[in-house]
C-alpha positions as CSV (number, residue, x, y, z in Angstrom):
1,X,18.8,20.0,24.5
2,X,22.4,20.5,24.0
3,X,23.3,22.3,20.7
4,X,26.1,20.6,19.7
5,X,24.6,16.8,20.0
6,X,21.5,17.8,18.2
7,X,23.6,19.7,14.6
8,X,26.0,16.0,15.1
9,X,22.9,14.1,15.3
10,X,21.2,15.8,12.5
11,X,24.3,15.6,10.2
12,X,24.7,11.6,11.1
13,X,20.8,10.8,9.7
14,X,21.4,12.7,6.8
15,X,24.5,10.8,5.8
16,X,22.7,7.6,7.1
17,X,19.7,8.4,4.6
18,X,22.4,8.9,2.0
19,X,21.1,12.7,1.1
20,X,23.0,15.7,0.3
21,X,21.8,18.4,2.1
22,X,19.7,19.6,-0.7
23,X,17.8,16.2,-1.0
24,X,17.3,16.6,2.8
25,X,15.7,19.8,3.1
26,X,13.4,19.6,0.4
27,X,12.2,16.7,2.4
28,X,11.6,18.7,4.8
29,X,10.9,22.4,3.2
30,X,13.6,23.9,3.2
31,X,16.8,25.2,1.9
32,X,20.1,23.4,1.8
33,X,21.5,26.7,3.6
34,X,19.0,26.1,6.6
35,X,20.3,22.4,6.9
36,X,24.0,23.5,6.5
37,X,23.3,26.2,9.5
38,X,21.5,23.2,12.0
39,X,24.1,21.0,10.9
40,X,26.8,23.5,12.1
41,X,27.7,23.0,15.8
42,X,26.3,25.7,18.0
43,X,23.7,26.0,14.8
44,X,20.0,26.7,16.2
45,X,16.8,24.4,15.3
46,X,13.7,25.2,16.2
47,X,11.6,23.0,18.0
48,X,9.0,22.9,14.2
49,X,12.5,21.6,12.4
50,X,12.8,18.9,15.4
51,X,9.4,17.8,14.6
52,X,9.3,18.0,11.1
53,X,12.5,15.7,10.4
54,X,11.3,13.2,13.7
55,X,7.9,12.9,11.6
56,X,9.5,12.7,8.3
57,X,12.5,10.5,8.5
58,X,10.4,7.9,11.5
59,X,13.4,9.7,14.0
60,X,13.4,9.3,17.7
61,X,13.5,12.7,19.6
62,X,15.5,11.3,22.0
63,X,18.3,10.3,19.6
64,X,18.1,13.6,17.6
65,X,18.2,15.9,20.4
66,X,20.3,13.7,23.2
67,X,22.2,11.2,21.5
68,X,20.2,9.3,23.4
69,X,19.0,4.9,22.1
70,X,18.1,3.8,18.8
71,X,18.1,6.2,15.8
72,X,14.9,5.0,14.0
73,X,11.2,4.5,15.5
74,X,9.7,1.2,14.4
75,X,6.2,1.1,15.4
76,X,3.6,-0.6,14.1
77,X,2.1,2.8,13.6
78,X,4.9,4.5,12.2
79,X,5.4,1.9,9.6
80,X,1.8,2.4,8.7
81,X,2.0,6.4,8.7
82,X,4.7,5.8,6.6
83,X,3.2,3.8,4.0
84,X,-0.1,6.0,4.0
85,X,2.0,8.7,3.4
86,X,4.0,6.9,0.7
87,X,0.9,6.0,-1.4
88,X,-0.7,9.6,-0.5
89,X,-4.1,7.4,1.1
90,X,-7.2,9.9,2.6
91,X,-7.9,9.3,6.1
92,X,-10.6,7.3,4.6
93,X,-8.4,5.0,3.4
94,X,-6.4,4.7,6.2
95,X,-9.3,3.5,8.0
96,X,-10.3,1.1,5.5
97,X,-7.0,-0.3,5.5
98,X,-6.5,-0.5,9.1
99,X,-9.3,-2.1,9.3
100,X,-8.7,-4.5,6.8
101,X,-5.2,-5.4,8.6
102,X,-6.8,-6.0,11.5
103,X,-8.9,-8.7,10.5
104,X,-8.0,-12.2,10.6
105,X,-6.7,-14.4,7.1
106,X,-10.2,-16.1,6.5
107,X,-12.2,-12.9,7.1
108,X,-10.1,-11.1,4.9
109,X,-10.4,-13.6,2.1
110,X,-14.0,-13.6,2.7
111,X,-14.3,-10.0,2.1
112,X,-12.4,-10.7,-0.9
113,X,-14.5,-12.9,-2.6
114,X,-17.7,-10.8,-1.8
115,X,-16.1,-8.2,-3.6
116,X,-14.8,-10.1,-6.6
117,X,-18.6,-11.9,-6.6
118,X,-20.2,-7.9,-6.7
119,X,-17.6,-7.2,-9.9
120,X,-19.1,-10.6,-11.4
121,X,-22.5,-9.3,-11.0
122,X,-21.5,-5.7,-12.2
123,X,-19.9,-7.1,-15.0
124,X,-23.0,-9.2,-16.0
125,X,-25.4,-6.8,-15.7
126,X,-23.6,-4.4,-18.0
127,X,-23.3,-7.0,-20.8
128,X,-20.0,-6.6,-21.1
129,X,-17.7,-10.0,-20.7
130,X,-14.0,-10.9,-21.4
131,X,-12.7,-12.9,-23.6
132,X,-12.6,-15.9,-21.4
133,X,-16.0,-15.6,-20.5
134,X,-17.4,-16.0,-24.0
135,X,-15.2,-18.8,-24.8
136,X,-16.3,-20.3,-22.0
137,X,-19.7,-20.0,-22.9
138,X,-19.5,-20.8,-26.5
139,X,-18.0,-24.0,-25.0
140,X,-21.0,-25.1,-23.3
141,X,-23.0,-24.4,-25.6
142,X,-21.1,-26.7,-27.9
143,X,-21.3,-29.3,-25.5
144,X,-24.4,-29.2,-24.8
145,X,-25.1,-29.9,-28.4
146,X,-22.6,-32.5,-28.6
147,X,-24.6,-34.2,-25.7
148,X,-28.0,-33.5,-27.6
149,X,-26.0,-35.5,-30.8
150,X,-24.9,-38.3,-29.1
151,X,-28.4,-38.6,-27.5
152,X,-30.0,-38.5,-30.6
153,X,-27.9,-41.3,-32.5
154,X,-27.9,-43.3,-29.0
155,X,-31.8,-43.8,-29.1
156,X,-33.3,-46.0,-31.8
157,X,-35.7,-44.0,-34.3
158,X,-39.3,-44.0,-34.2
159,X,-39.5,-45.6,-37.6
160,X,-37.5,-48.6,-37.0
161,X,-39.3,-49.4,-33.6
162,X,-42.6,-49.0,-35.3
């Protein structure tokens, strides 16, 4: 790895990412003194600081410590390490979601009603209902006696036919 192309290289992402060199390090862990020293040419960085800001920042080793093709990586899975990392998921998670991704439209939605039908039945069983469901009952209800009314004055009485 040649010194020089890797303090450039550095120094070029952190302007690209628009941080001072503060910002950058405590990305990182560690002092804006440490980034000022690997952003100095003939500056030393260890191979834990080449990993650290290829895993953080999604960087290409080749770029960072050659000069070498495309600054950013753009994989599927770094896009996704990235977002789990962004919302702070459990490996747990992770796995749910990847699953869930890599299911097709319907199934997903299928999944998704099976849950929202579970929360329905949750929801039932604990007596508890919003606001919407009790209007919407009390509406029935009504109509139902509505119906019984009209039924009522539709049929002759019992007197008159006797």
């Amino acid at each position: 790895m040649k010194k020089n192309v890797i303090n450039a290289q550095i120094r070029k992402l952190r302007k690209a990412l628009k941080l001072n060199q503060t910002e950058f390090g405590e990305r990182i862990g560690l002092k804006s003194g440490a980034i000022g020293k690997m952003e100095k040419d003939g500056g030393t960085v260890i191979e834990q600081n080449i990993k650290l800001i290829c895993e953080k920042f999604n960087v290409r080793r080749e770029w960072l410590t050659e000069g070498a093709g495309e600054m950013l990586q753009a994989t599927e899975d770094t896009l996704f390490s990235a977002f789990a990392r962004r919302y702070q998921l459990t490996k747990a998670e992770q796995n749910v979601a990847r699953y869930l991704l890599q299911l097709s439209t319907e199934e997903r939605q299928s999944i998704l009603q099976h849950i929202l039908s579970i929360a329905d039945a949750a929801r039932s069983a604990s007596g508890t209902s919003t606001i919407d469901e009790k209007v919407e009952a009390y509406r029935k209800e009504l109509e139902e006696e509505e119906k019984g009314k009209a039924r009522s004055s539709a049929s002759p009485d019992a007197e008159e036919s006797a």
